[in-house]
C-alpha positions as CSV (number, residue, x, y, z in Angstrom):
1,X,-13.4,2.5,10.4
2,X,-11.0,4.0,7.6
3,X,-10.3,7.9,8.5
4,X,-9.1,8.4,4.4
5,X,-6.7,7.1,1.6
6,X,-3.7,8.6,0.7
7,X,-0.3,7.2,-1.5
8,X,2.9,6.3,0.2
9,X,6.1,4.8,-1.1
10,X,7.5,1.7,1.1
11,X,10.4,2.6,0.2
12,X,11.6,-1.1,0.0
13,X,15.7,-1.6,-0.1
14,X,15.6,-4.2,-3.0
15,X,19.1,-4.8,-2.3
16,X,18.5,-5.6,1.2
17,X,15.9,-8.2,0.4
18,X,15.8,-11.8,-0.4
19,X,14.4,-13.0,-3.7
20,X,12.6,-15.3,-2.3
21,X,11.2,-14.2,0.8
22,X,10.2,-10.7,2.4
23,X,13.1,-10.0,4.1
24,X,14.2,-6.8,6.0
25,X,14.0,-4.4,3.3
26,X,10.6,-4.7,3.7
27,X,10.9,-4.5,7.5
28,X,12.6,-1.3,8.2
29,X,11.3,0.7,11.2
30,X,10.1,4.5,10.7
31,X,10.4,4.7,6.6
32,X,7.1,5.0,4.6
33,X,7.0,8.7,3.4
34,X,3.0,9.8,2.2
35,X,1.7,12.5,0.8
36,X,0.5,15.3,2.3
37,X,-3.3,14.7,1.5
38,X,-5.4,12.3,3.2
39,X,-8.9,11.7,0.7
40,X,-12.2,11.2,2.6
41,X,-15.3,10.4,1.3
42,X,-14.8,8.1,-1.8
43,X,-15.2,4.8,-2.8
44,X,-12.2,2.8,-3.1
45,X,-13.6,0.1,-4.9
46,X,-12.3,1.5,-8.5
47,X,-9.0,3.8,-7.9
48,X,-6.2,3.6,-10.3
49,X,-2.7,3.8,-8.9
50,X,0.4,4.2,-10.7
51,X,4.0,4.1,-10.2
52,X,6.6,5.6,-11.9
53,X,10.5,5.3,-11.7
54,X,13.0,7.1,-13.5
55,X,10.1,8.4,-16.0
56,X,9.5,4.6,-16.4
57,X,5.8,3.0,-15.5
58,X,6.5,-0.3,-13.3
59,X,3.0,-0.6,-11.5
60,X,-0.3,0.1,-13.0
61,X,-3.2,-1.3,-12.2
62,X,-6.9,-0.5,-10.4
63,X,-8.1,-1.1,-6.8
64,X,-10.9,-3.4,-8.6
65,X,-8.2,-5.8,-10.1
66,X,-6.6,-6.3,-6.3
67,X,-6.7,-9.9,-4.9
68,X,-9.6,-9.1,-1.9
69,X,-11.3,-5.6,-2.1
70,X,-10.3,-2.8,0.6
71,X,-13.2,-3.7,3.1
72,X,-11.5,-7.9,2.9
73,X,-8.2,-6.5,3.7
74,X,-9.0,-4.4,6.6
75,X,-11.3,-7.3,8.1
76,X,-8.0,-9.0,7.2
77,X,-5.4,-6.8,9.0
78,X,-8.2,-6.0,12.1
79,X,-8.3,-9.9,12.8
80,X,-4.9,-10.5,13.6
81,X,-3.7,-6.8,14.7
82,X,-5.1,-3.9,16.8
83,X,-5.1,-0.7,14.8
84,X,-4.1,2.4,16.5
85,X,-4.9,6.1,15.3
86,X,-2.4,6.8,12.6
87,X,-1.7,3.2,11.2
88,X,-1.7,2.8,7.5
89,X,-2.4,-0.4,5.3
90,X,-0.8,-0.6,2.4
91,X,-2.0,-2.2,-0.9
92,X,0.0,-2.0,-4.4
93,X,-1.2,-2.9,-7.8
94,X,0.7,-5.6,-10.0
95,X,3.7,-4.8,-11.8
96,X,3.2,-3.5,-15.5
């Protein structure tokens, strides 16, 4: 069951990260600020998301355009972990 939606920031160390795989920027413990505002009731299906750095767009894109829709990824995630109260899944669109 998903509680809500909200928008977080992985916050990932790009310089701490190999090119070519996900390395531990990616993996640090205890950083993924959201915001305040957790969204119930909608569908998911069709959300835009944007991302802005420096005033500059570098992700833009809708839920509809990921690879497997929001109900795929949870079935996903819910396979091979257990889910506690408070865990988030993240999803991103594709770079601009």
């Amino acid at each position: 069951m998903v509680l809500g939606y909200t928008i977080a920031n992985d916050v990932t160390a790009r310089t701490c990260r190999n090119p070519t795989a996900s390395g531990p920027g990616r993996r640090f413990r205890h950083v993924l600020p959201t915001r305040p505002v957790l969204v119930t009731g909608i569908d998911p299906s069709d959300l835009r998301l944007t991302t802005r750095l420096n005033g500059k767009t570098v992700q833009d894109g809708r839920t509809s355009q990921l690879i497997h829709d929001i109900p795929a990824i949870v079935a996903f995630v819910t396979a091979a972990f257990t889910l506690l109260p408070g865990d988030v899944i993240l999803t991103a669109p594709q770079a601009a």
